[in-house]
N, C-alpha and C positions, 0 to 999 in steps of 0.2 A: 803326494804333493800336488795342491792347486795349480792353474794355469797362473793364479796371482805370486802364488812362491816359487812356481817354476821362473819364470822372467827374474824376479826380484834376485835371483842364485846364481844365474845362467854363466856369470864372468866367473863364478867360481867350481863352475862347473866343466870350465871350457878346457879342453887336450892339447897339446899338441900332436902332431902329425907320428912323431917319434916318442912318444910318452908311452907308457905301458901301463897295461888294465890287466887283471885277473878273472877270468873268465871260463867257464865250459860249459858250453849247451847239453846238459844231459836229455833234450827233444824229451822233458815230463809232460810238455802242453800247459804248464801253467801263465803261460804268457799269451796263452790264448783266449782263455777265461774272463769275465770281467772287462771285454773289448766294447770300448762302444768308439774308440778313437785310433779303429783304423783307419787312416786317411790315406784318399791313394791318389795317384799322379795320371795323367794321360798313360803313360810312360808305362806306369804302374796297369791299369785293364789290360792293354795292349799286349804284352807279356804274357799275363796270363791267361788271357782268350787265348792267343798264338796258343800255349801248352794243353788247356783243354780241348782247342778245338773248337769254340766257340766265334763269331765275330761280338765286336767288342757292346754292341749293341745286345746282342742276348746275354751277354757276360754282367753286363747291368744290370739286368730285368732283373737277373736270377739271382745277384750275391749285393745290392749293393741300393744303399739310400742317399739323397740329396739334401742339403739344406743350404739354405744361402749364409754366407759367413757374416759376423757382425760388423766386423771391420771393413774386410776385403770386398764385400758384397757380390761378390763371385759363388757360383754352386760348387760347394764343396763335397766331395763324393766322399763314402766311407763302407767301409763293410758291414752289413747288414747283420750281428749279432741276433746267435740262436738260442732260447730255450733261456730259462730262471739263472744257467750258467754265465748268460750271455758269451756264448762264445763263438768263437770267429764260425764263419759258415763253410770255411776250407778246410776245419778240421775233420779229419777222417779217421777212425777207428785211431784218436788219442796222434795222428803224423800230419803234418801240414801236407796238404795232396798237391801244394805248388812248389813246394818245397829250394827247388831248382831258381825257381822264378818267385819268391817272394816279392812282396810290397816292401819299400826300399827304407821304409819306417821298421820293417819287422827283421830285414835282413840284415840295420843295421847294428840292431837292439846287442848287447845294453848301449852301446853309441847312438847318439843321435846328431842332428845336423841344422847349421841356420845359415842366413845372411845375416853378417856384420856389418848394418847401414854405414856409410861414413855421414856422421852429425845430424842422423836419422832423416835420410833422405831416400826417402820412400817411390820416390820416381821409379820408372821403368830404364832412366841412364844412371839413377843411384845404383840400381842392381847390377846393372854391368858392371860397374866398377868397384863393387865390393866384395869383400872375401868370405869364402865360404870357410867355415868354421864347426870344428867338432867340441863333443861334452861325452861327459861318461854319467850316464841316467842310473840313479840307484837300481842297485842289482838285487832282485826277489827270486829268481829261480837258477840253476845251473848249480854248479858249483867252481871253487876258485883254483882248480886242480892244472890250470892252462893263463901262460905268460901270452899276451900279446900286445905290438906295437898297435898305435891305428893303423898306420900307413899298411899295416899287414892283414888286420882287420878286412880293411877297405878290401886288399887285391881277391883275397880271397873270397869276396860275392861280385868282382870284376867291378864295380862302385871306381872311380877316377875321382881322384881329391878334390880336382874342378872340374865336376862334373858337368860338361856345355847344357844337357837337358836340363837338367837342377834347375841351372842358373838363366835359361833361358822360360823355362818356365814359371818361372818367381818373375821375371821381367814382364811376361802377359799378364801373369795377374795382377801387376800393378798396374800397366795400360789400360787391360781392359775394367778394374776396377773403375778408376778412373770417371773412363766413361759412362757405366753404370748410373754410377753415383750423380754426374750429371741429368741423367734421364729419369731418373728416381726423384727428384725435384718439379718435373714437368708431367710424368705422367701416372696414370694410377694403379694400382696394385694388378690389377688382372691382366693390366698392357705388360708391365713388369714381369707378370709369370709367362708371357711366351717370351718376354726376351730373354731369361733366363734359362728357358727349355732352348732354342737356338744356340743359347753362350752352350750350354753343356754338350749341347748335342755333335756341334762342331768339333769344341776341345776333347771334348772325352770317347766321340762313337765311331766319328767318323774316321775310322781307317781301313783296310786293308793288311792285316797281317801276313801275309804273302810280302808286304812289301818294305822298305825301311821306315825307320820310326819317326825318324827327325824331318827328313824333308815332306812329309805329311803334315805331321805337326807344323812347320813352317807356316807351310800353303792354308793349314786351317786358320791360325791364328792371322793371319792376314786377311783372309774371309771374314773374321770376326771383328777384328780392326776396321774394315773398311764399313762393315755393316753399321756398325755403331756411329762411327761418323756420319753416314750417311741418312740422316734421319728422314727423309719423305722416303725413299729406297725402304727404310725400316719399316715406317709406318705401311706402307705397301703389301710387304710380303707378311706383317702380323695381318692385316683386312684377308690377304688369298691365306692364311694361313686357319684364319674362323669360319670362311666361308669355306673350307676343303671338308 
């Protein structure tokens, strides 16, 4: 299924909380294969640097590409797919090596998750106020040997049905799209690629795994907010940032 017939389905796709799916992960690894859309969240490296051992900045380097979204105009991170398989670069001898701490796309599989704009209002106060909503994604591997609720689904990879990061990260990327999208009007592609390397590097590197996840993220995405408003500030540290 397309991203065009995924959307065009999605209401009929969509679960309730208490509804039941049929499901069992027999862990064959086929849902690892043919990956080129894993996409991951701040949320999502942070976790799993913390598990390797890694800071979230080498955890990049090593498993993970960038591209700016079409819509969103934000860098969207994804896992770096290996070899003619394309397959995810955490698998290991046929076993997800994160297993524990998967990306919240693969944890929740075959479910998957959106925000339900009210009257498609795409703001950063649209997203607050709207609900976060599940779907049950065609099922290719497992087998249907195992009853589950979502709401059980969800506890069971610790997932919160409003989940605050979720929701609070949906809400940056609409702000700071936003602003993007303004400055993508006025300046030129090569200006664009360090604000971009900045967006990312804030949202996605900069943490400390040692320490909690949210109120880093906060402090980041406020750095990132204010940087973008701040346009001579911006243009500033892009000139110390060519000249370094």
């Amino acid at each position: 299924m397309n991203r065009d017939e995924f959307a065009a389905n999605i209401e009929n796709m969509t679960v309730g909380l208490d509804d039941t799916f049929q499901f069992h992960c027999t862990r064959c690894g086929m849902c690892c294969l043919n990956r080129e859309d894993i996409i991951l969240s701040p949320m999502d490296i942070y976790k799993m640097a913390k598990e390797l051992k890694l800071t979230p900045s080498k955890f990049f380097a090593q498993y993970c590409q960038t591209h700016i979204g079409d819509n969103s105009r934000m860098p969207i991170i994804r896992l770096q797919p290996i070899g003619e398989e394309m397959r995810c670069p955490l698998l290991k001898n046929h076993k997800c090596s994160v297993h524990d701490v998967k990306p919240a796309v693969c944890a929740l599989y075959p479910l998957g998750r959106y925000i339900a704009l009210e009257k498609g209002d795409y703001s950063a106060e649209g997203v607050g106020k709207s609900e976060v909503k599940y779907l049950l994604q065609p099922i290719e591997c497992g087998d249907n040997s195992q009853t589950h609720t979502v709401r059980e689904w969800l506890a069971d990879f610790d997932i919160k049905t409003e989940d605050e990061v979720f929701i609070r990260w949906h809400q940056t990327i609409a702000k700071v799209g936003d602003k993007i999208r303004e400055l993508e009007k006025i300046w030129d592609m090569m200006t664009m690629m360090e604000v971009w390397f900045m967006v990312r590097a804030f949202l996605y590197e900069r943490y400390d795994t040692d320490q909690p996840f949210l109120p880093q993220f906060e402090e980041n995405a406020g750095i990132v907010s204010h940087m973008l408003e701040d346009v001579p500030r911006l243009k500033e540290l892009i000139r110390n940032a060519r000249g370094a």
